[in-house]
C-alpha positions as CSV (number, residue, x, y, z in Angstrom):
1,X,56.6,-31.2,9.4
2,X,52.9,-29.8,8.7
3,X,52.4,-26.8,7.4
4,X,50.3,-26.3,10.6
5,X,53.4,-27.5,12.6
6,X,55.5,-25.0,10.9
7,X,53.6,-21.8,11.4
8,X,53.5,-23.2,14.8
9,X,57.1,-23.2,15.1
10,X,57.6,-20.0,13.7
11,X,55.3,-18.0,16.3
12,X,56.3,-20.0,19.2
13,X,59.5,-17.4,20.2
14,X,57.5,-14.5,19.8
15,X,55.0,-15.1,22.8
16,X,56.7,-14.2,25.7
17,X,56.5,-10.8,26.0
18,X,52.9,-10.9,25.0
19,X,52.0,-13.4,27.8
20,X,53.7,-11.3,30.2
21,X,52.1,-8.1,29.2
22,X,48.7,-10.6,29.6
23,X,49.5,-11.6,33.4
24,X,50.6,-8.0,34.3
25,X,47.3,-6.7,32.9
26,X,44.7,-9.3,33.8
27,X,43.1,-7.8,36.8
28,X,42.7,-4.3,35.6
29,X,41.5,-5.7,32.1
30,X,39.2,-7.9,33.5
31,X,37.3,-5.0,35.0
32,X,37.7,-3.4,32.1
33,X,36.2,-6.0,30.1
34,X,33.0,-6.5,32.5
35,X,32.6,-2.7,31.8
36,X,32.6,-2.9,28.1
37,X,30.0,-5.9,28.2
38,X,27.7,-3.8,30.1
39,X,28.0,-0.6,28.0
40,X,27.9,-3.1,24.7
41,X,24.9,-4.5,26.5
42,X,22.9,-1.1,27.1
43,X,24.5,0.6,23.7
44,X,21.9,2.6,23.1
45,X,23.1,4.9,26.5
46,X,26.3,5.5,25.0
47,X,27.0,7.2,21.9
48,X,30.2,6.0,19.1
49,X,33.0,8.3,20.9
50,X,32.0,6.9,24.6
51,X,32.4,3.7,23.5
52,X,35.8,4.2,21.7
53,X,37.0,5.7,24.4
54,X,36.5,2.8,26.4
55,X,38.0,0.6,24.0
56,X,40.8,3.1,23.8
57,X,41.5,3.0,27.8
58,X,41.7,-0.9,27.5
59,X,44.5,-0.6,24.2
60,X,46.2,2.5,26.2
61,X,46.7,0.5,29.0
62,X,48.0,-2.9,27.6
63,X,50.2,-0.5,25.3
64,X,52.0,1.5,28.7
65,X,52.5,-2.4,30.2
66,X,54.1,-3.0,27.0
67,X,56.2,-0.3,28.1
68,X,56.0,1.3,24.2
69,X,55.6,4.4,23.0
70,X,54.5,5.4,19.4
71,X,55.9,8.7,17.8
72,X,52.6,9.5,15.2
73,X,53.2,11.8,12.4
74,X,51.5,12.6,9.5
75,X,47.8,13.1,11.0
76,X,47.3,16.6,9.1
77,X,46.7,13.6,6.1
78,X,44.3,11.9,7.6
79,X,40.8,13.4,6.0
80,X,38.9,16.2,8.6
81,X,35.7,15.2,7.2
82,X,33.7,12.3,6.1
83,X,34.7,8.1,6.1
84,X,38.1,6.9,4.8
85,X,39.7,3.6,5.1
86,X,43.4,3.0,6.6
87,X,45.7,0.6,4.7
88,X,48.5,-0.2,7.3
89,X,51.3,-2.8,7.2
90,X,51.3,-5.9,9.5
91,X,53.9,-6.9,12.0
92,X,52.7,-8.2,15.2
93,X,50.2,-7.9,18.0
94,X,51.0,-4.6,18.6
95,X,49.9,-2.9,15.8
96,X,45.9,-2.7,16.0
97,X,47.0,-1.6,19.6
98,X,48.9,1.3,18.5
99,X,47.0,2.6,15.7
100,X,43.6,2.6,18.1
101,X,45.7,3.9,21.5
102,X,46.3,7.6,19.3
103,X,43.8,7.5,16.5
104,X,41.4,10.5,18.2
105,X,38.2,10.0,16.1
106,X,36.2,6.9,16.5
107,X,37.4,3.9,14.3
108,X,36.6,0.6,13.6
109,X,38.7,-2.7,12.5
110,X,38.6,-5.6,10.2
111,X,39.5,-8.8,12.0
112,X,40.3,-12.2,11.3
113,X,36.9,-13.8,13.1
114,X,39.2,-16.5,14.7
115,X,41.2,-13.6,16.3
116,X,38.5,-12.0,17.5
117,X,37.3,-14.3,20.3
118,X,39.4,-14.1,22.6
119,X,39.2,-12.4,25.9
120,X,39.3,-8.8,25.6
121,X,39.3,-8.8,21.8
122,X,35.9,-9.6,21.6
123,X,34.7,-7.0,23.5
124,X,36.9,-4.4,21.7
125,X,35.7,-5.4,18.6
126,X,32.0,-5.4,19.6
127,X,32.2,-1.7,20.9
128,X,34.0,-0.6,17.8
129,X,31.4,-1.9,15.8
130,X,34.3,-4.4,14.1
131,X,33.5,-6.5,11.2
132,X,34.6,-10.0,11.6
133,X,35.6,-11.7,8.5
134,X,36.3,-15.8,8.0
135,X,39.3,-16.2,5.5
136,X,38.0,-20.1,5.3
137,X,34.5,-18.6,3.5
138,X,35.0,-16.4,1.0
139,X,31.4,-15.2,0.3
140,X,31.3,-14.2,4.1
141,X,34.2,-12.4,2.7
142,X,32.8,-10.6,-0.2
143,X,29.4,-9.6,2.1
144,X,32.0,-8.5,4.9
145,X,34.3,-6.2,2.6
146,X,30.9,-4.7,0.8
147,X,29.7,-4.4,4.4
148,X,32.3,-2.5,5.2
149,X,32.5,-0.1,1.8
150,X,29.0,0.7,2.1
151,X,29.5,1.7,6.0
152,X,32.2,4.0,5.3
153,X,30.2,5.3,2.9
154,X,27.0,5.7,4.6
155,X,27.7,6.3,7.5
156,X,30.8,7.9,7.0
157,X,32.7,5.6,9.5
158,X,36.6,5.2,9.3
159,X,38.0,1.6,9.6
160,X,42.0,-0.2,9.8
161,X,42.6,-2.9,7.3
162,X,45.8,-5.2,7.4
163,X,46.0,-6.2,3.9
164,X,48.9,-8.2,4.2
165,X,46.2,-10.9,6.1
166,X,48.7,-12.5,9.1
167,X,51.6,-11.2,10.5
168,X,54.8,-13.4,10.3
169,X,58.6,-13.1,11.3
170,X,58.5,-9.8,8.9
171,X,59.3,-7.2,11.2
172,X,59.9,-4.1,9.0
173,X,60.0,-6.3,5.6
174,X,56.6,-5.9,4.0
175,X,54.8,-9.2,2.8
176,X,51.9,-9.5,0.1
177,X,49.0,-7.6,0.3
178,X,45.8,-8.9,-0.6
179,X,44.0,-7.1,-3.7
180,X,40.7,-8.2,-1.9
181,X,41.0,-5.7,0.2
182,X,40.5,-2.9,-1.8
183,X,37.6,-3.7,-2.8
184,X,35.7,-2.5,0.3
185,X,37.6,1.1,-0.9
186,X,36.1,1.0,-4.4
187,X,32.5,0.6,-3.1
188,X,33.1,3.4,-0.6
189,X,34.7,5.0,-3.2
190,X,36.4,7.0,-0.2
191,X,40.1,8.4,0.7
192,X,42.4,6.0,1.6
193,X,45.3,6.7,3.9
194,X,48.5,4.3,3.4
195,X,50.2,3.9,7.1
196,X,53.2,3.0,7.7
197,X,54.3,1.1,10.9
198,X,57.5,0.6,11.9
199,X,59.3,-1.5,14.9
200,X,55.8,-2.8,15.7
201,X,57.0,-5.9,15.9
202,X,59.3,-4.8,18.4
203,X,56.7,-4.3,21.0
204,X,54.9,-7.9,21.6
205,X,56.8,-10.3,19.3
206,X,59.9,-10.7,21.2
207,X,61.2,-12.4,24.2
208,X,62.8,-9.7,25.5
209,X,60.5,-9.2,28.5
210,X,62.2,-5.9,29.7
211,X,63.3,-2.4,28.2
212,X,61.3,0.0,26.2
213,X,60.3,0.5,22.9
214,X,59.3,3.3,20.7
215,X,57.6,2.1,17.4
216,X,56.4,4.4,14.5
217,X,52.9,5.3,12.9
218,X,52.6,7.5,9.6
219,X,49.9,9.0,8.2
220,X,50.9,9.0,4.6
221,X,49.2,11.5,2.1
222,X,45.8,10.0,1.7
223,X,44.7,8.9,-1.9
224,X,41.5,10.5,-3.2
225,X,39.0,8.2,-5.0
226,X,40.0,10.4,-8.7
227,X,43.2,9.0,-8.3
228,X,42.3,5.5,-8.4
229,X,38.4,5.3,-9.5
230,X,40.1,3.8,-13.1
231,X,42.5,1.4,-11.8
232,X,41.5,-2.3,-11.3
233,X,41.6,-3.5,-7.5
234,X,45.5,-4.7,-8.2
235,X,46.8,-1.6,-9.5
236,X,45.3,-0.1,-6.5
237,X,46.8,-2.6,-4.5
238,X,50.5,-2.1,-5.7
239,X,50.1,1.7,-5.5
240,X,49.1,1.4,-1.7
241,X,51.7,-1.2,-1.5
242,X,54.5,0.9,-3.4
243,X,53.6,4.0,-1.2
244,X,54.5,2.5,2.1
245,X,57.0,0.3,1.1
246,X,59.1,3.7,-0.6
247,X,58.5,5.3,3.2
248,X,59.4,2.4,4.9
249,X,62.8,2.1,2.9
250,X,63.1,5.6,3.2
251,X,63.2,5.7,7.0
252,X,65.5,2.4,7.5
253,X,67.8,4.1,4.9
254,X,68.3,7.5,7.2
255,X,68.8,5.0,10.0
256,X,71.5,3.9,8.3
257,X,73.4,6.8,7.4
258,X,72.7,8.1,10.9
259,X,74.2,5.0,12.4
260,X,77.6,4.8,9.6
């Protein structure tokens, strides 16, 4: 078997509920898509928050035909002022979904360009401003990631990175992260604010069509640039790393003890 066969193979069970939630939202999202193209098309009418808000109604409403619900804490760490970058774990469709559905300030995404051509995606990602970066070039890479450091910034813009890459059959076991990443962070030389999600995976990557789910977001405390303007882009990587991965055992541990 191919390696292309086998990542195939893995993926293939966890499509069903995303295709339903697809059909059940077609009609509404296609509407919702014409609209974005035409305010993406006349952008200088709308400001940054209009157009999140857009993309925001089109997340909020694949999210409630999801049936899932988010319970977000820690936003009191997320910076009041200024650009800072979001380093969250990666488990499934869901999860750009959820962190964009009850983010309240305007943010942006990094994307996978193959990802981001698809219906509805695309259009998300061009209101948002979303950088699209090919993991098959990496000086595309390197001019996307400074791209983005230097926007954050700049401009003072706030953007979700997945530095784990792909999203596999990990549900709430944390894969490797990607030091290149962080190197967007050590040009913006800006906070950066570990999240933590939890039962994302729950939500789209299952073939359990029916029932709710609730999922977790957290805001853990964000890390200032002192704290890591003299580490090297892998220490800063294992410390973002380390951060969510000791709150992610924490919570499954009180689970645990709740449940015994």
């Amino acid at each position: 078997m191919t390696i292309e066969n086998e990542e195939k193979r893995k993926k293939g069970h966890v499509l069903l509920r995303f295709r339903y939630v697809v059909v059940r939202s077609f009609f509404k999202m296609l509407r919702m898509v014409f609209q974005a193209r035409k305010i993406h098309k006349n952008r200088d009418k709308y400001d940054e928050l209009y157009r999140y808000r857009h993309v925001q109604k089109m997340v909020t409403y694949l999210r409630k035909n999801a049936k899932t619900t988010s319970v977000v804490t820690g936003e009191e760490n997320l910076p009041s002022e200024g650009g800072y970058i979001m380093y969250a774990n990666h488990q499934g469709k869901y999860d750009a979904i959820g962190l964009l559905s009850y983010h309240e300030k305007p943010c942006s995404v990094l994307i996978e360009i193959e990802h981001s051509h698809v219906f509805s995606t695309n259009e998300a990602v061009d209101l948002l401003d979303g950088i699209r970066i090919d993991q098959k070039r990496p000086r595309q890479q390197v001019k996307c990631l400074r791209q983005l450091g230097e926007e954050v910034r700049d401009k003072g813009r706030r953007f979700i990175v997945f530095p784990e890459g792909k999203w596999g059959k990990n549900k709430n076991t944390l894969q490797e992260f990607h030091d290149g990443c962080f190197y967007s962070a050590m040009i913006a030389k800006c906070p950066i604010v570990p999240v933590v999600l939890i039962d994302s995976w729950k939500s789209m990557n299952t073939n359990r069509i029916f029932g709710r789910v609730v999922t977790e977001i957290r805001y853990l405390k964000a890390i200032p640039y002192s704290e890591y303007e003299n580490l090297t882009r892998q220490e800063l990587c294992e410390l973002v790393r380390s951060r969510i991965q000791s709150e992610m055992n924490r919570v499954l541990s009180e689970r645990e003890n709740a449940t015994a």
